[in-house]
N, C-alpha and C positions, 0 to 999 in steps of 0.2 A: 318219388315215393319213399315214403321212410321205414326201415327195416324196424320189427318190431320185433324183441324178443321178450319172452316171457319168465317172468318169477319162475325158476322150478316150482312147481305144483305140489312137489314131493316135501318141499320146504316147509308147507302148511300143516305145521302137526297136528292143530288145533282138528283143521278138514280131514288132516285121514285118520284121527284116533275117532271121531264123532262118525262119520262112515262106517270103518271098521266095526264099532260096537254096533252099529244098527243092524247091519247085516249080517254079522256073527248070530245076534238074535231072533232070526227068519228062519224060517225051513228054507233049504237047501235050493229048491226051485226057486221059490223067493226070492232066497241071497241072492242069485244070479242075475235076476229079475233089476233087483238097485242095486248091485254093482254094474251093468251095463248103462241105465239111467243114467247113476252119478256120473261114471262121464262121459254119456253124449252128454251130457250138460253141460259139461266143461269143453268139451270140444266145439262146444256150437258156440257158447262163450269166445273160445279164443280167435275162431274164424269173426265172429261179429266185429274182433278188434283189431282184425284184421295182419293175423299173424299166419307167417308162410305156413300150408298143410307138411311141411317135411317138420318143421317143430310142433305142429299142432300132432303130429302125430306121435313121435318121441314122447312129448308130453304126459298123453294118454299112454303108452305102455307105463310110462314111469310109475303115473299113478293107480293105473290097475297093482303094477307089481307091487307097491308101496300098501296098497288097503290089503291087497290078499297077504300080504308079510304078516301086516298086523293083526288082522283075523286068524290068523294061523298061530300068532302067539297068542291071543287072547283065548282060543278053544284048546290048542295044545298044548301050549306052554304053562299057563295060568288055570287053566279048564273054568273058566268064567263062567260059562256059556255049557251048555247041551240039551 
């Protein structure tokens, strides 16, 4: 069986600036609401290609920490969004 590892996630600026903005513009329950979506999605994505769950795991923090970064600069930083 072949080791698979995966592109960082976080590498996708295109994926978590387009995240980030959507969610920053949801009420608060909401945000929460597609930020857990977007990544099981990605999580179910990476187990289907059959990548070890200790990276599939990794992965997803990374990319939680990566959109809540950028949300947090897009409301606080820039005040985009309120």
């Amino acid at each position: 069986m072949a080791v698979i590892v995966p592109f960082p996630i976080v590498r996708r600026c295109d994926f978590v600036l387009r995240n980030a903005a959507r969610i920053a513009e949801a009420q608060p329950k909401t945000a929460e609401k597609l930020l857990t979506h977007t990544i099981n999605v990605q999580v179910e994505t990476m187990a289907r290609r059959g990548i070890a769950p200790s990276l599939i795991a990794r992965e997803a923090r990374a990319l939680e920490n990566a959109v809540r970064w950028e949300i947090w600069r897009l409301v606080v930083l820039e005040g985009d969004t309120a």
